[in-house]
Backbone as XML, in Angstrom:
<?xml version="1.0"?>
<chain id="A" units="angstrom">
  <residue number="1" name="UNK">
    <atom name="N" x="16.951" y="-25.881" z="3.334"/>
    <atom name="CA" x="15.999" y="-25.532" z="2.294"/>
    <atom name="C" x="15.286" y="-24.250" z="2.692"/>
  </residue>
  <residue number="2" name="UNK">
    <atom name="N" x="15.141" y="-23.837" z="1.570"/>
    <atom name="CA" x="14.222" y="-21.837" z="2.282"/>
    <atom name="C" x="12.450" y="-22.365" z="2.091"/>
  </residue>
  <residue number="3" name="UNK">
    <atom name="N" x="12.236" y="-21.705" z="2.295"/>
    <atom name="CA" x="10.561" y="-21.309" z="2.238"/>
    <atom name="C" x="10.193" y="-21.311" z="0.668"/>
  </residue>
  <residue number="4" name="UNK">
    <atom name="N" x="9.213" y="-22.387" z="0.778"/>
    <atom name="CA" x="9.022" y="-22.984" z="-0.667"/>
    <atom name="C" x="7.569" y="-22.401" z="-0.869"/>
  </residue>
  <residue number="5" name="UNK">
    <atom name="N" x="6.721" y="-21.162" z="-0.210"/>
    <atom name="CA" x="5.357" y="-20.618" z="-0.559"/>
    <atom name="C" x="5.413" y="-19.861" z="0.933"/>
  </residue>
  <residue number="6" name="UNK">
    <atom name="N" x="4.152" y="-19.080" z="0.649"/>
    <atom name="CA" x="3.588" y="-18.366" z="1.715"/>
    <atom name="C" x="2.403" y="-18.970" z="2.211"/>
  </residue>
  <residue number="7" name="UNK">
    <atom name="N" x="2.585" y="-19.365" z="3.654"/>
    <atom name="CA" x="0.951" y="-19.323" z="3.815"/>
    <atom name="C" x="-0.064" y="-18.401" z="4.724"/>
  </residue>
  <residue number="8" name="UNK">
    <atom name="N" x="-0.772" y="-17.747" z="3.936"/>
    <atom name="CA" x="-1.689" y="-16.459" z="4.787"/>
    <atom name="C" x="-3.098" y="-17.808" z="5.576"/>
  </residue>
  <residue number="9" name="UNK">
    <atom name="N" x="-3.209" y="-17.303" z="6.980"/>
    <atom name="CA" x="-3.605" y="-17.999" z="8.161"/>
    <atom name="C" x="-4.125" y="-16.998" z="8.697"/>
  </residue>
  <residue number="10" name="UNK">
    <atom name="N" x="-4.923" y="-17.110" z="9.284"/>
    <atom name="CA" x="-5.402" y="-16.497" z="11.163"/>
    <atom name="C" x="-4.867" y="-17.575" z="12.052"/>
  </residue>
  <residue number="11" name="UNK">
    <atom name="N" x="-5.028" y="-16.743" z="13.232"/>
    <atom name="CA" x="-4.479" y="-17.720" z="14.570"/>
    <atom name="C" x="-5.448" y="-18.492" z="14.945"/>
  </residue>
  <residue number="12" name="UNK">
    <atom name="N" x="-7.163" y="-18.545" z="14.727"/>
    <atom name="CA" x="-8.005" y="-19.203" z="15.390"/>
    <atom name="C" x="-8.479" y="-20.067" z="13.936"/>
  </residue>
  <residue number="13" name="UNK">
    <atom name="N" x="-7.751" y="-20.161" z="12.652"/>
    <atom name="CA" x="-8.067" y="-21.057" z="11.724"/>
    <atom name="C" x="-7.537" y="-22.419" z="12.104"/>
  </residue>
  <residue number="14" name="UNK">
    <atom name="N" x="-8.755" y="-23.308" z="12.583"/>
    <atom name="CA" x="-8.539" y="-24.786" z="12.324"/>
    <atom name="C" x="-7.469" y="-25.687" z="11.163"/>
  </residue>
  <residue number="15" name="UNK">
    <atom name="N" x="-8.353" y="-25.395" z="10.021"/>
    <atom name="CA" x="-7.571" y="-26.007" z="8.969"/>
    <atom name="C" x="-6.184" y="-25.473" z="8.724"/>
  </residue>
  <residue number="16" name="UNK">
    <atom name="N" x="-5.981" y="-24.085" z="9.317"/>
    <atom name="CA" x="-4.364" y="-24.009" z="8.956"/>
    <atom name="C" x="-3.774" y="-24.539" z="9.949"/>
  </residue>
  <residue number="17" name="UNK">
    <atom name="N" x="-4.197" y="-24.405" z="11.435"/>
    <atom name="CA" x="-3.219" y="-25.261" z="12.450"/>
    <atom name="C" x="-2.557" y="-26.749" z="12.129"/>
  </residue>
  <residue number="18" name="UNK">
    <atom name="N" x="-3.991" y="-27.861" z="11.127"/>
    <atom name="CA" x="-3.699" y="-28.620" z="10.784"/>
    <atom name="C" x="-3.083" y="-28.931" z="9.396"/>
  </residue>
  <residue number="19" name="UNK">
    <atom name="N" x="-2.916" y="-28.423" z="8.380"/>
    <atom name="CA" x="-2.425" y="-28.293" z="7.103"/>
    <atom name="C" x="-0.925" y="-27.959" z="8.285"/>
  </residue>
  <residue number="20" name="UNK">
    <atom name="N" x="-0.865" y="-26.568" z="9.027"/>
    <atom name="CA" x="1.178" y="-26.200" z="9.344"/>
    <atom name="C" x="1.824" y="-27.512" z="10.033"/>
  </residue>
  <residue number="21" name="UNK">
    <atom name="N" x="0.471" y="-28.646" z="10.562"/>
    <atom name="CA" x="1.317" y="-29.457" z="11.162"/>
    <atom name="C" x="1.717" y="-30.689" z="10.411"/>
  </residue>
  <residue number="22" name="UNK">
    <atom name="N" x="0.829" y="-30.710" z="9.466"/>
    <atom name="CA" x="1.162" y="-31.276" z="8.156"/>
    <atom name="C" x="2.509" y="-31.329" z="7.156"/>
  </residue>
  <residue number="23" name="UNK">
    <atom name="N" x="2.364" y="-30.098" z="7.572"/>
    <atom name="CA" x="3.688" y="-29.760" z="6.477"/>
    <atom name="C" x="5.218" y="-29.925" z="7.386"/>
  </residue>
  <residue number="24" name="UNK">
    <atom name="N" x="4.547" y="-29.641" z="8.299"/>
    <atom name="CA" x="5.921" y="-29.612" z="9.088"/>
    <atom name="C" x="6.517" y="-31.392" z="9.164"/>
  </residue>
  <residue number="25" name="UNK">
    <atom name="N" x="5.493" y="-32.119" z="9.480"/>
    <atom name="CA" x="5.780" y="-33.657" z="9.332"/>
    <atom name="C" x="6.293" y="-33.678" z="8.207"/>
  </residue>
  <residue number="26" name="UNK">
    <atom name="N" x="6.163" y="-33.457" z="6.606"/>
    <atom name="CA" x="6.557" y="-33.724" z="6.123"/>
    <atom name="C" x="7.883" y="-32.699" z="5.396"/>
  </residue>
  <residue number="27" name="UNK">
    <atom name="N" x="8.646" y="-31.832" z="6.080"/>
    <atom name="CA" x="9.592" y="-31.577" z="6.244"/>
    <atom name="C" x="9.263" y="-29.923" z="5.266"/>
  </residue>
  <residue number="28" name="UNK">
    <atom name="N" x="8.259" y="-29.689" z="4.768"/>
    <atom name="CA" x="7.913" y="-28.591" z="3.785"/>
    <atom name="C" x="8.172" y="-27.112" z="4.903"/>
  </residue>
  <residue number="29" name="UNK">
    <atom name="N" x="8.728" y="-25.969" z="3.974"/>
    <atom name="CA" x="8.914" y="-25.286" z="4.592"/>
    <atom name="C" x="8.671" y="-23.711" z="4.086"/>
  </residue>
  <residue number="30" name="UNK">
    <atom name="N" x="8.073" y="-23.075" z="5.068"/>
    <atom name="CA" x="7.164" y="-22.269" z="4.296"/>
    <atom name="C" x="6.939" y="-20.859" z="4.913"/>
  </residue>
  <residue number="31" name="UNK">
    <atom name="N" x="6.890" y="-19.548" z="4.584"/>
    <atom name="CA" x="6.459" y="-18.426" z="5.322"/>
    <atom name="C" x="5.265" y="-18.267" z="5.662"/>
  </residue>
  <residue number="32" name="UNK">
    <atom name="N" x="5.018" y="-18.071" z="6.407"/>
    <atom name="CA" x="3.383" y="-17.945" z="7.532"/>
    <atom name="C" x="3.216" y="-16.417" z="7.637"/>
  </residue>
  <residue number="33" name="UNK">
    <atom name="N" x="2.105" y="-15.583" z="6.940"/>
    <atom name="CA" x="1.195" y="-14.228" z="7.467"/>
    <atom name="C" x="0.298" y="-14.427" z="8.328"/>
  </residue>
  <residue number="34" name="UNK">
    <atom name="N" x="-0.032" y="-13.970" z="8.965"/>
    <atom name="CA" x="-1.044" y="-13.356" z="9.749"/>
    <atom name="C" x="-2.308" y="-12.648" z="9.250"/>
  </residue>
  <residue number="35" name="UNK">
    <atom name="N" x="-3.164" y="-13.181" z="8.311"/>
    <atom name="CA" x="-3.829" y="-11.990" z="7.632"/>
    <atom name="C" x="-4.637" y="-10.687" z="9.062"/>
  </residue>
  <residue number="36" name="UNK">
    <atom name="N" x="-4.958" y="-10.878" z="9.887"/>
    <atom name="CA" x="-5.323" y="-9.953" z="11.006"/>
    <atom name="C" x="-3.960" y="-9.421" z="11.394"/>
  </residue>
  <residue number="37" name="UNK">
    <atom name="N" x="-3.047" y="-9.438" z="11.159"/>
    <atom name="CA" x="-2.047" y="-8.703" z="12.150"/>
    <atom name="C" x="-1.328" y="-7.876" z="11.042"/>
  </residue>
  <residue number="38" name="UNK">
    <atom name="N" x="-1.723" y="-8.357" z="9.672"/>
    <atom name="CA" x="-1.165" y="-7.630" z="8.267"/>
    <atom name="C" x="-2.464" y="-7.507" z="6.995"/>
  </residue>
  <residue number="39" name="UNK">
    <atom name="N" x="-3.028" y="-6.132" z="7.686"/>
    <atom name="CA" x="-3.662" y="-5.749" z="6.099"/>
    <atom name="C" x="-3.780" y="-5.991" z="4.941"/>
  </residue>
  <residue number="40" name="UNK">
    <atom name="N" x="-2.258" y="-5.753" z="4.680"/>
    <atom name="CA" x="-2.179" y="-5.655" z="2.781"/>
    <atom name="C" x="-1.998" y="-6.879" z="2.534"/>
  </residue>
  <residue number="41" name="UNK">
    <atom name="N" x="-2.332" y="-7.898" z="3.996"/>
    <atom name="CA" x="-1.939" y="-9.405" z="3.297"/>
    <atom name="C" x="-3.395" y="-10.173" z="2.931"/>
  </residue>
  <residue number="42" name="UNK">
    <atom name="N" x="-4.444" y="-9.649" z="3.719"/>
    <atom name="CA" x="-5.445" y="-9.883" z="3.346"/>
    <atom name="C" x="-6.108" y="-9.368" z="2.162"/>
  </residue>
  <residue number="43" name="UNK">
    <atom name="N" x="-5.805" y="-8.812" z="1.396"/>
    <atom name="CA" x="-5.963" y="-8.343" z="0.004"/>
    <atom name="C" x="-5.818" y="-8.857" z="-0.530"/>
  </residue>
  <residue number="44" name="UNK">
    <atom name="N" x="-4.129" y="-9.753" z="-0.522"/>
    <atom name="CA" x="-3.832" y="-10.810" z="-1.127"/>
    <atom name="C" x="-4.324" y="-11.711" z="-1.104"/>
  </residue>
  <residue number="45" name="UNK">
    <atom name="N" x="-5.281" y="-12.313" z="0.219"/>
    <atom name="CA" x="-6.157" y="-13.463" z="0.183"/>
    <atom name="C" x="-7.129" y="-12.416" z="-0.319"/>
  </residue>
  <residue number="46" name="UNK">
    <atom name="N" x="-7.591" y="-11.730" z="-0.787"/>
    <atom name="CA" x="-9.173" y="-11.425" z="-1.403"/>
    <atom name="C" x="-9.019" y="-11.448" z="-2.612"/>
  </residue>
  <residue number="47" name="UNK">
    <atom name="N" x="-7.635" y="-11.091" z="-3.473"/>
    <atom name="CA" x="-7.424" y="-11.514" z="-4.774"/>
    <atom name="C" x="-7.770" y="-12.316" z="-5.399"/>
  </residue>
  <residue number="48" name="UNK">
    <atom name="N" x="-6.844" y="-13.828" z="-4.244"/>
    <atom name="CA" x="-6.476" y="-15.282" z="-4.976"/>
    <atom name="C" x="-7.778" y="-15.714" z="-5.089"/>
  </residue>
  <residue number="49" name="UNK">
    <atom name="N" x="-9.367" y="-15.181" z="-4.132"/>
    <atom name="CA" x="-10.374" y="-15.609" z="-3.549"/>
    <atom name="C" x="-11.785" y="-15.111" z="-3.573"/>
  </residue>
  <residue number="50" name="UNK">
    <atom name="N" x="-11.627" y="-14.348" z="-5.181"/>
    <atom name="CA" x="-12.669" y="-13.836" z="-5.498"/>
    <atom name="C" x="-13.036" y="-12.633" z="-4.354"/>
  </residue>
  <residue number="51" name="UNK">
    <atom name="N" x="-12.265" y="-12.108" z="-3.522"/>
    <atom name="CA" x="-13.007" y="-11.044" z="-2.970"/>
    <atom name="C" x="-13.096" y="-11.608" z="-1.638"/>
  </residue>
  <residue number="52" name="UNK">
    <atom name="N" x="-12.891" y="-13.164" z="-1.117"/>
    <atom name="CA" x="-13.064" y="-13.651" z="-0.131"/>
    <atom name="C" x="-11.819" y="-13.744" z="0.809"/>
  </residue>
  <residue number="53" name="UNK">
    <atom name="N" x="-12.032" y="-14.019" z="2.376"/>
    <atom name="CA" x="-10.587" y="-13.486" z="3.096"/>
    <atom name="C" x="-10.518" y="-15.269" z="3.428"/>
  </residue>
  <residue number="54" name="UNK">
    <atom name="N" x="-10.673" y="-15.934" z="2.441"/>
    <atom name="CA" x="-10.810" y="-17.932" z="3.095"/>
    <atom name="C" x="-8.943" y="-18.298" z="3.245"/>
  </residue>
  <residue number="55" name="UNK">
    <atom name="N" x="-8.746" y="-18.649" z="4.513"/>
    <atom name="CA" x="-7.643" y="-19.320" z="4.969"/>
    <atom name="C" x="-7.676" y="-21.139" z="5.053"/>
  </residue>
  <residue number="56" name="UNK">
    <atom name="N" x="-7.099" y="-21.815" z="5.055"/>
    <atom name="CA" x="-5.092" y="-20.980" z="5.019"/>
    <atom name="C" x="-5.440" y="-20.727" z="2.884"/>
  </residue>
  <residue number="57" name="UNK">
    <atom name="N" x="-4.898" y="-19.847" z="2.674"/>
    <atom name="CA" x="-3.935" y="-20.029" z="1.260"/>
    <atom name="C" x="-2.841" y="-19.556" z="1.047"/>
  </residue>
  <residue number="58" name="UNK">
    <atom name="N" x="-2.524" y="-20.696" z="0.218"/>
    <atom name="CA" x="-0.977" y="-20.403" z="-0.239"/>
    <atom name="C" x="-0.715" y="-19.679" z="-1.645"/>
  </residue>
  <residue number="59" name="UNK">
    <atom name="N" x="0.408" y="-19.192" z="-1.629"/>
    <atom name="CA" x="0.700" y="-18.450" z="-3.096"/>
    <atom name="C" x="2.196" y="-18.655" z="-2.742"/>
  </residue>
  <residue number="60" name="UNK">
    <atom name="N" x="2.221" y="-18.870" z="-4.162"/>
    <atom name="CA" x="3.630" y="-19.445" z="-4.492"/>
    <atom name="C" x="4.660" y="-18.415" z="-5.462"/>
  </residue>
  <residue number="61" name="UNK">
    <atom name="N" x="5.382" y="-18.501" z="-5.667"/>
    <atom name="CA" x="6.805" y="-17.472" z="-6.116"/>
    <atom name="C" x="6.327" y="-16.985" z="-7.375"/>
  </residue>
  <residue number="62" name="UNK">
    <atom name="N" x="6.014" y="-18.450" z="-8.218"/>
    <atom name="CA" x="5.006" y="-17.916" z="-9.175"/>
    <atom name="C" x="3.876" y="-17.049" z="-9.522"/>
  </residue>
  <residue number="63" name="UNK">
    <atom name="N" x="3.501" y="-16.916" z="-8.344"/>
    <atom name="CA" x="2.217" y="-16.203" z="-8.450"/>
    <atom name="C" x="0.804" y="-16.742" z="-8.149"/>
  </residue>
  <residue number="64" name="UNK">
    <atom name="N" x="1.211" y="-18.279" z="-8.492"/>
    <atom name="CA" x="-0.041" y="-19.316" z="-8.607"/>
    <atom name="C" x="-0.108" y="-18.893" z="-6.818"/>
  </residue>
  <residue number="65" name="UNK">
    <atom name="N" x="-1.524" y="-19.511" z="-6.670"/>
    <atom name="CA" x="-2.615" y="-19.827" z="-5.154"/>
    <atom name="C" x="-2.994" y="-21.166" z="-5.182"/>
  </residue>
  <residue number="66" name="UNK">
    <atom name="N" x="-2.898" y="-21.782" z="-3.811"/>
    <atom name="CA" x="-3.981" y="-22.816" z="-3.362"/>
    <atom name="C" x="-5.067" y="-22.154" z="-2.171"/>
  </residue>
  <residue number="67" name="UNK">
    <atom name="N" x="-6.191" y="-23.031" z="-2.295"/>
    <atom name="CA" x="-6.807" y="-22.189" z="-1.159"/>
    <atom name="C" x="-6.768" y="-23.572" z="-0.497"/>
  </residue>
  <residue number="68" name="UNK">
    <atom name="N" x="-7.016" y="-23.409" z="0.946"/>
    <atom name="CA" x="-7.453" y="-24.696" z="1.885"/>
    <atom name="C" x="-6.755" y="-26.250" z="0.886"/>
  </residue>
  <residue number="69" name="UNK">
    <atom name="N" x="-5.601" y="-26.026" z="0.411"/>
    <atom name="CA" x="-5.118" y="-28.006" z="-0.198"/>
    <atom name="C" x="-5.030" y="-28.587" z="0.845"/>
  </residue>
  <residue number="70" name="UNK">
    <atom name="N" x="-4.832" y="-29.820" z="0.364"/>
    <atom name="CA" x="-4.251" y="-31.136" z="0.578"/>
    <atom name="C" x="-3.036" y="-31.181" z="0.773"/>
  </residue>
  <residue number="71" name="UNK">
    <atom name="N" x="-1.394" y="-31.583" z="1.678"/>
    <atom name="CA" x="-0.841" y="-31.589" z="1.109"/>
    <atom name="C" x="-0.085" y="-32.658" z="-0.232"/>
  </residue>
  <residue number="72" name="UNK">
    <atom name="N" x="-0.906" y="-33.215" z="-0.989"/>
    <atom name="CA" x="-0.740" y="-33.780" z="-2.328"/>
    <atom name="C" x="-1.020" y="-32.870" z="-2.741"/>
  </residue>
  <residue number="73" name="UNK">
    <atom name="N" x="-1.888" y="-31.751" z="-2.688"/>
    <atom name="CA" x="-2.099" y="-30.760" z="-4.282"/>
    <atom name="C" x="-0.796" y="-30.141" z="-3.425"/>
  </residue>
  <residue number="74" name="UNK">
    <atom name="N" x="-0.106" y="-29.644" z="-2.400"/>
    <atom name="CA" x="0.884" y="-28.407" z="-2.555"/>
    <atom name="C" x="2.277" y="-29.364" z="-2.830"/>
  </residue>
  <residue number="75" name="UNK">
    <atom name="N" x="2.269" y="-30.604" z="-3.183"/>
    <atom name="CA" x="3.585" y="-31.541" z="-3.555"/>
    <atom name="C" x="3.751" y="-31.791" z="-4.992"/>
  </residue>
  <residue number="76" name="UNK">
    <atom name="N" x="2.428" y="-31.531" z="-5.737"/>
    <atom name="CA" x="1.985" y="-31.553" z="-6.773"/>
    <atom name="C" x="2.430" y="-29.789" z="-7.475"/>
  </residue>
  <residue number="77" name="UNK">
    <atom name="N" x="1.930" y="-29.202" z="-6.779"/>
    <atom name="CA" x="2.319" y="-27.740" z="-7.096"/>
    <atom name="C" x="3.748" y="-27.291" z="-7.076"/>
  </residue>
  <residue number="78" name="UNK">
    <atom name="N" x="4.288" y="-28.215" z="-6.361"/>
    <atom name="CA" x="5.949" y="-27.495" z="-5.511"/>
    <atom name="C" x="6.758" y="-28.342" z="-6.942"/>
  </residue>
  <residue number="79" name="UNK">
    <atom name="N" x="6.359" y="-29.416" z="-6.720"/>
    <atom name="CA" x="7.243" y="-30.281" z="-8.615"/>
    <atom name="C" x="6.958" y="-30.218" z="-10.057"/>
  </residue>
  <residue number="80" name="UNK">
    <atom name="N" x="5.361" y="-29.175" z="-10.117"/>
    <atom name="CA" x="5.704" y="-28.530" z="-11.588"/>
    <atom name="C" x="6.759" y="-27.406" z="-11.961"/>
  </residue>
</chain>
């Protein structure tokens, strides 16, 4: 299976360490940024985020964003 979303992270974000280990248990599979190690990716989190750089969020092929889910809202998101 390929990479079903992006998720923009820092390395010292809590909630994304635990959301990637999340996902990984449940077999989801996904591209990981760096927003500190990639600029123009943090833009993209200031977009989805009113202007804010809040990790982890995801954005999906669609276009749609989650900020900080559950993974029920990104299982919910991945089967509309």
């Amino acid at each position: 299976m390929s990479s079903q979303f992006t998720m923009y992270s820092t390395p010292w974000c809590g909630y994304c360490h635990r959301l990637k280990s999340q996902l990984a248990r449940e077999g989801i599979e996904f591209d990981e940024v760096d927003i500190e190690a990639v600029p123009e990716a943090a833009a993209i989190v200031e977009k989805a985020n009113g202007g804010n750089q809040t990790v982890p969020t995801l954005v999906f092929p669609d276009g749609s964003a989650l900020t900080n889910p559950s993974v029920a809202q990104i299982k919910a998101q991945l089967a509309s």
